[in-house]
ZAPALO-866811 format. One line per 3 residues: number of its first residue (from 1); for each residue x, y, z of C-alpha. Coordinates in nm, 3 decimals, always signed. Example, Ala and Ser with C-alpha at 12.3 -4.5 7.8 and 13.67 -1.06 7.14 Angstrom:
ZAPALO-866811
1	+1.230 -0.450 +0.780 ~ +1.367 -0.106 +0.714
END
This chain:
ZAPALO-866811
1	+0.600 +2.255 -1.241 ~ +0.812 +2.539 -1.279 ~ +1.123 +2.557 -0.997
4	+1.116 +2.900 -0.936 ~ +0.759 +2.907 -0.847 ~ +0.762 +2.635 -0.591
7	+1.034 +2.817 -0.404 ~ +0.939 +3.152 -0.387 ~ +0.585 +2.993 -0.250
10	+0.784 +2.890 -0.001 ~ +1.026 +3.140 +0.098 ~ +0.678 +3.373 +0.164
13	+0.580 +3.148 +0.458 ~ +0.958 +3.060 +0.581 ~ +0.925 +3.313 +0.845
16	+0.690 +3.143 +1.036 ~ +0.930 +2.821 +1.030 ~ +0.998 +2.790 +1.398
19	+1.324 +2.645 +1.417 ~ +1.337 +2.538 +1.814 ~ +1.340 +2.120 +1.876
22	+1.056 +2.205 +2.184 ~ +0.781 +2.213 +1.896 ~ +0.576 +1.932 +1.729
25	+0.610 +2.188 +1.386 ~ +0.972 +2.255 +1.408 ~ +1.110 +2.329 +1.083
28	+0.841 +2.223 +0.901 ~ +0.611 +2.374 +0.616 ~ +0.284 +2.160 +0.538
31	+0.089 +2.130 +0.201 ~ -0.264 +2.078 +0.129 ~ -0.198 +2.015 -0.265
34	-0.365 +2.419 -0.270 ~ -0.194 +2.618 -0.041 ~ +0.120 +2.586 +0.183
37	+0.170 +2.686 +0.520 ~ +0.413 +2.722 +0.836 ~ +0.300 +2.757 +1.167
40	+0.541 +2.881 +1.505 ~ +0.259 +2.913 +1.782 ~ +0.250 +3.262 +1.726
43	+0.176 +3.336 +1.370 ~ +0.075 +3.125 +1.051 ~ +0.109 +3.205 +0.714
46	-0.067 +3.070 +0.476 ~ +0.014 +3.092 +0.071 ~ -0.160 +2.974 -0.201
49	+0.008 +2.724 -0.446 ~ -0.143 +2.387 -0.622 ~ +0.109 +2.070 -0.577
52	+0.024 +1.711 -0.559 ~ +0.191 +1.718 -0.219 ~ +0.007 +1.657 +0.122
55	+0.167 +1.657 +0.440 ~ +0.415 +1.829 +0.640 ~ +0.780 +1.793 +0.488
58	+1.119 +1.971 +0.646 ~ +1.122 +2.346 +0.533 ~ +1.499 +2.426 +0.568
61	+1.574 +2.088 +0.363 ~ +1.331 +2.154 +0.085 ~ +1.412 +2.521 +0.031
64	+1.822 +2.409 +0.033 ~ +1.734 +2.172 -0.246 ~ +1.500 +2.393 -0.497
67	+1.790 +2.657 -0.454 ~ +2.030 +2.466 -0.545 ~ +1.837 +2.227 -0.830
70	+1.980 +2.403 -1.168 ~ +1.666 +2.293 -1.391 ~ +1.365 +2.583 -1.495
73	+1.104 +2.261 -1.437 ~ +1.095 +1.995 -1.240 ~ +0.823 +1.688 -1.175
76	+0.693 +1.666 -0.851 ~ +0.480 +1.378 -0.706 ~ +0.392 +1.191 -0.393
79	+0.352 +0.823 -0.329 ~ +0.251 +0.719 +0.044 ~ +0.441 +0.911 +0.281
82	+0.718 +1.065 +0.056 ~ +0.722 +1.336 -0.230 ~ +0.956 +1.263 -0.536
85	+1.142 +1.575 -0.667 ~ +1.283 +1.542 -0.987 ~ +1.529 +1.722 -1.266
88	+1.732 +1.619 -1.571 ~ +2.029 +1.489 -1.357 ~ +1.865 +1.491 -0.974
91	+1.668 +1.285 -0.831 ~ +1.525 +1.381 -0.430 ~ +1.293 +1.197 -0.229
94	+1.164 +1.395 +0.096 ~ +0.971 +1.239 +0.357 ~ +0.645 +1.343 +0.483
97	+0.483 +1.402 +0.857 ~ +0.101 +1.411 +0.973 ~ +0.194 +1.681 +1.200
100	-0.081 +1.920 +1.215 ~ -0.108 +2.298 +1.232 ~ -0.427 +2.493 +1.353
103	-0.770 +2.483 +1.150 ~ -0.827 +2.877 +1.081 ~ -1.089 +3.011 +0.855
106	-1.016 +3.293 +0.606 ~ -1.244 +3.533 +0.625 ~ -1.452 +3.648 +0.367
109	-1.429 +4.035 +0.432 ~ -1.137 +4.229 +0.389 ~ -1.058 +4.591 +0.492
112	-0.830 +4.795 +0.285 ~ -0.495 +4.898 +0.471 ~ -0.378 +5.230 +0.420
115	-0.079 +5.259 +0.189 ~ +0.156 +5.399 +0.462 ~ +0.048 +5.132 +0.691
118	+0.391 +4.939 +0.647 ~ +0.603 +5.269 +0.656 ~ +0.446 +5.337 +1.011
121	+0.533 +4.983 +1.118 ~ +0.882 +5.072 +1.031 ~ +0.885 +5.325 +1.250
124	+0.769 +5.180 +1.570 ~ +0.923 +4.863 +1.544 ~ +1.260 +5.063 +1.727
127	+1.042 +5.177 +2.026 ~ +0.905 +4.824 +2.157 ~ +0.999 +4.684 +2.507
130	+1.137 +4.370 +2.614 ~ +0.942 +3.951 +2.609 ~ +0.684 +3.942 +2.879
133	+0.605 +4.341 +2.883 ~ +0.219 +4.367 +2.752 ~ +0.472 +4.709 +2.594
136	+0.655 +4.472 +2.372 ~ +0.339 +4.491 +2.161 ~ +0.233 +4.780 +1.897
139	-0.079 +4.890 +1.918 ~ -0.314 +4.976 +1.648 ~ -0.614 +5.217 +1.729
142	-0.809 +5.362 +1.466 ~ -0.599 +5.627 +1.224 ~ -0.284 +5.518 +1.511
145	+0.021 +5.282 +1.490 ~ +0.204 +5.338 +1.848 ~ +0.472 +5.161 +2.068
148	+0.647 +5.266 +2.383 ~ +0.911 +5.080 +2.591 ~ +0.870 +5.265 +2.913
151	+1.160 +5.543 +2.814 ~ +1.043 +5.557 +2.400 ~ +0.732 +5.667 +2.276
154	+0.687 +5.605 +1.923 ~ +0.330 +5.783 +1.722 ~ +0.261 +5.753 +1.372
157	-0.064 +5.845 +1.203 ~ -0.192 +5.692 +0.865 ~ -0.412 +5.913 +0.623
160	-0.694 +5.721 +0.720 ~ -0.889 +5.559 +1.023 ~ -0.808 +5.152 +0.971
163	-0.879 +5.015 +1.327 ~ -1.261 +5.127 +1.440 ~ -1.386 +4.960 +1.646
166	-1.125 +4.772 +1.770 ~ -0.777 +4.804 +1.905 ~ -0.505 +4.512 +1.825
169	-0.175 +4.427 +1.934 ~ +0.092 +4.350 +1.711 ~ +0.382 +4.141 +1.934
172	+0.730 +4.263 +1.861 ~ +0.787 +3.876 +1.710 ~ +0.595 +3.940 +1.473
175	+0.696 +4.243 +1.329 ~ +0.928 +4.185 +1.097 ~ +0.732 +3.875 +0.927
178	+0.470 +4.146 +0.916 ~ +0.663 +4.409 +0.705 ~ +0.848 +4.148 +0.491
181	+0.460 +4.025 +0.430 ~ +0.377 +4.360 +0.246 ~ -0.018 +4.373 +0.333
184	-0.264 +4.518 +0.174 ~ -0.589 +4.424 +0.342 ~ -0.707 +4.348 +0.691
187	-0.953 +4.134 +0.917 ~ -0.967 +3.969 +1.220 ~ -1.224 +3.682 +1.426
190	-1.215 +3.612 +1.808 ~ -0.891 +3.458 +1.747 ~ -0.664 +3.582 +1.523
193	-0.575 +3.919 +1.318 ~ -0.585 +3.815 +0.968 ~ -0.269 +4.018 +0.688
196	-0.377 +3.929 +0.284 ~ -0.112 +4.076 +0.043 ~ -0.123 +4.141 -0.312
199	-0.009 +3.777 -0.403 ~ -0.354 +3.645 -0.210 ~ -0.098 +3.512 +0.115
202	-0.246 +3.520 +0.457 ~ +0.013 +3.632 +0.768 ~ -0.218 +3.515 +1.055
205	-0.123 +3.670 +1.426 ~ -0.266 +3.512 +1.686 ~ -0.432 +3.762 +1.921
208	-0.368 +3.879 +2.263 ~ -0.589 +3.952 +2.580 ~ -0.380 +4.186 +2.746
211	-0.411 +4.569 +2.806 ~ -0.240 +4.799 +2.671 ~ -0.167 +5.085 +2.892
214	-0.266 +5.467 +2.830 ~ -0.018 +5.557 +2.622 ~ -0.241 +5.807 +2.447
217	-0.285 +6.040 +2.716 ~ +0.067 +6.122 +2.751 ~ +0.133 +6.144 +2.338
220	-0.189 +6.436 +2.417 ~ +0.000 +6.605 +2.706 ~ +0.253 +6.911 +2.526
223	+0.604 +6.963 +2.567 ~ +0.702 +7.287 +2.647 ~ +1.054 +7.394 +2.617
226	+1.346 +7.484 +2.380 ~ +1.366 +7.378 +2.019 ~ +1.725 +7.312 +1.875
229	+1.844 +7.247 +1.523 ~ +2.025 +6.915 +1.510 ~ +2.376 +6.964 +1.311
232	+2.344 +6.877 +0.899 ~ +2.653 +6.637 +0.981 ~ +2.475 +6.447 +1.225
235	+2.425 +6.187 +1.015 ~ +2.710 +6.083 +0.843 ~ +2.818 +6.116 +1.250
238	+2.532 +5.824 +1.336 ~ +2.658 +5.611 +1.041 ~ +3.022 +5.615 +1.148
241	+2.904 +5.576 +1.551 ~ +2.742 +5.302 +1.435 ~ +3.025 +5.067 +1.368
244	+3.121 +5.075 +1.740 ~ +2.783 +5.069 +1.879 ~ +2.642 +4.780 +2.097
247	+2.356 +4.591 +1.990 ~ +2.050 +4.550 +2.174 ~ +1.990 +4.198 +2.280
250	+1.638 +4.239 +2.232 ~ +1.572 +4.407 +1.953 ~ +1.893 +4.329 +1.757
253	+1.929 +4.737 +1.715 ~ +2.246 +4.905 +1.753 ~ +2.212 +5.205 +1.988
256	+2.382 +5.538 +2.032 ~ +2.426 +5.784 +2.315 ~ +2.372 +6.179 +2.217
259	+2.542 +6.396 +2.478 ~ +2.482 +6.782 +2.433 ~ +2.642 +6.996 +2.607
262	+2.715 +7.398 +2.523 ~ +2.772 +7.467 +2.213 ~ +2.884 +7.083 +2.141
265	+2.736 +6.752 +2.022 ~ +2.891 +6.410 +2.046 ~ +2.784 +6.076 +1.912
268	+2.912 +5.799 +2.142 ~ +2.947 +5.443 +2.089 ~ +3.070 +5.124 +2.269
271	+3.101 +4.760 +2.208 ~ +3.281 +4.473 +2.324 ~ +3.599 +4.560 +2.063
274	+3.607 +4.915 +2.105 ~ +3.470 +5.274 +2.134 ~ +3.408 +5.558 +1.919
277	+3.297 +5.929 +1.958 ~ +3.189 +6.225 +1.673 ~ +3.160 +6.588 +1.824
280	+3.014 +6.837 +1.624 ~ +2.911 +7.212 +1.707 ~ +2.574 +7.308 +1.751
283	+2.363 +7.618 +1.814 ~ +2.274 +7.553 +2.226 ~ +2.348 +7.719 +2.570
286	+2.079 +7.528 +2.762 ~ +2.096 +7.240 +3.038 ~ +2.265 +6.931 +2.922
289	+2.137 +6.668 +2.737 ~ +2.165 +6.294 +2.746 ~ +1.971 +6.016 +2.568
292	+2.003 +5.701 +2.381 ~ +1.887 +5.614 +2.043 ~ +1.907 +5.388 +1.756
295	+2.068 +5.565 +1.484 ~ +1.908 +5.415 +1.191 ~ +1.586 +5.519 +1.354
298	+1.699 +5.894 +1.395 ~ +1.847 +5.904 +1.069 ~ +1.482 +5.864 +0.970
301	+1.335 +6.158 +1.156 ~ +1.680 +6.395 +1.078 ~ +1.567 +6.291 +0.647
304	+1.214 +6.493 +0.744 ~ +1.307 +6.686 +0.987 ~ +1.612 +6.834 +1.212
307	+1.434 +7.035 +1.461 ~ +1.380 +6.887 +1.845 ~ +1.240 +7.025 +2.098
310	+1.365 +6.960 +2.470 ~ +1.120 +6.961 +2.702 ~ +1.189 +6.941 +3.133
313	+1.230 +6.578 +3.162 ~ +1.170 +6.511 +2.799 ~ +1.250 +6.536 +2.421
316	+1.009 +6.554 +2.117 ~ +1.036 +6.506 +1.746 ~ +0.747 +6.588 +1.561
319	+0.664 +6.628 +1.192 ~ +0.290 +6.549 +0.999 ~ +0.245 +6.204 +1.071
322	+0.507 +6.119 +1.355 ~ +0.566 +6.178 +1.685 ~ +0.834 +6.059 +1.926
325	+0.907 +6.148 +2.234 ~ +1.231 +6.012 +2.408 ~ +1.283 +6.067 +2.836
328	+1.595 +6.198 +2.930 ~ +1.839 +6.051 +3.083 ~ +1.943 +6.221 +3.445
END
């Protein structure tokens, strides 16, 4: 079978490979001789590939070895409880496991997701809270995509209603697997919410019984107040604030603080080597202004838009199809 093929199967499920030692799957992927599959208590995924390999075999080992296996084709087969790889001039024998991962059944009806589905997960994957806040999940609710970490809200709306009858969560783990996935349809059971893409791989999330709170009615509520014009230079500002910007342990974001003050702008950041500030003049003679932000997000909203409006106890960026609102810092 060809190389290339084998590993790219692969590398579409890797980011389900849990790594910790605390797991019975840890770094492992596990054929079926039709599809592969890696499993981290959380999410599976679930790709579609024929081999003559069944069993679970170690993911980070396998992938190291295809990568680095020079030959276009190689001969793979499996005798007892190990799988033969073999080229021109290398010769690799993996072991296999019977380590099991969850029995799921695809399902057989598939809703289409809209196109800017993935754009709007982009978007509120900056606003989600910490592990073991119901708010480090994004919900999806009909024509909605939101998140909120108790100080960010973050609203984006998709051409077309997606999510009924339902509403799902999304946990912030699984965001990123989600958007590397590239979807294109949707379904979900009792258990799990179900991701096909194009290439016919499943990303399956496990779902989640908790509540999300009311974060609607306050995205409803309108900001009155003052709307400024953010400064054109503001962004080449944010990418030079950046380099001196601590990183959220979270959510692995580097974040800003915006002062704004009469007249004046300035970009702070600070990190365990050092400190850096851009001030900037700006059209504004109101009450000061502090927040924090992360500056690849608001580079984002300042390529659609540059106009803000700051409310009592609150700022708001709105254009079409996104909304966030940001609480200021006293």
């Amino acid at each position: 079978m060809k190389r290339e093929k084998l590993l790219q199967a692969i590398e579409k499920v890797k980011p389900a490979v849990t790594q910790t030692s605390l797991t019975e799957q840890s770094n492992l992927i596990l054929f079926d001789t039709r599809t592969v599959k890696s499993y981290n208590d959380e999410i599976l995924i679930v790709n579609p590939i024929r081999t003559k390999i069944k069993g679970a075999v170690p993911a980070n080992e396998l992938i190291s070895l295809l990568q680095k296996m020079k030959d276009d084709k190689i001969e793979v087969e499996q005798k007892k409880n190990e799988v033969e790889i073999k080229g021109e001039t290398t010769k690799a024998v993996i072991k296999t496991s019977d380590t099991s991962f969850p029995e799921i059944t695809t399902p057989k009806k598939w809703k289409n997701l809209q196109e800017d589905f993935i754009e709007g997960m982009k978007y509120c994957k900056f606003s989600v809270a910490e592990q073991g806040n119901v708010l480090s999940n994004v919900l999806l609710t009909k024509d909605r995509i939101i998140s909120c970490d108790n100080y960010r809200i973050t609203e984006f709306i998709m051409k077309k209603e997606t999510f009924i009858k339902k509403k799902h969560l999304i946990p912030s783990s699984a965001i990123s697997a989600l958007i590397s996935h590239k979807p294109i349809f949707f379904s979900s059971d009792k258990s799990w919410l179900f991701f096909r893409n194009e290439e016919g791989a499943s990303l399956c999330i496990r779902k989640t019984n908790e509540k999300y709170p009311d974060i609607e009615s306050i995205l409803s509520e309108k900001i009155k107040g003052t709307k400024i014009k953010l400064p054109d230079e503001l962004r080449e500002g944010l990418q030079r604030t950046k380099i001196l910007s601590d990183e959220d342990i979270v959510t692995g974001n580097r974040i800003v603080n915006i002062n704004i003050r009469k007249n004046r702008l300035t970009c702070h950041g600070e990190c365990a080597i050092g400190r850096i500030d851009e001030t900037m003049k700006i059209d504004y003679k109101g009450k000061d202004i502090s927040f924090a932000i992360v500056p690849d997000f608001l580079n984002e909203i300042l390529g659609r838009t540059q106009n803000m409006t700051v409310g009592d106890s609150s700022l708001k960026f709105k254009i079409k199809n996104l909304v966030h609102i940001i609480q200021l810092i006293v």
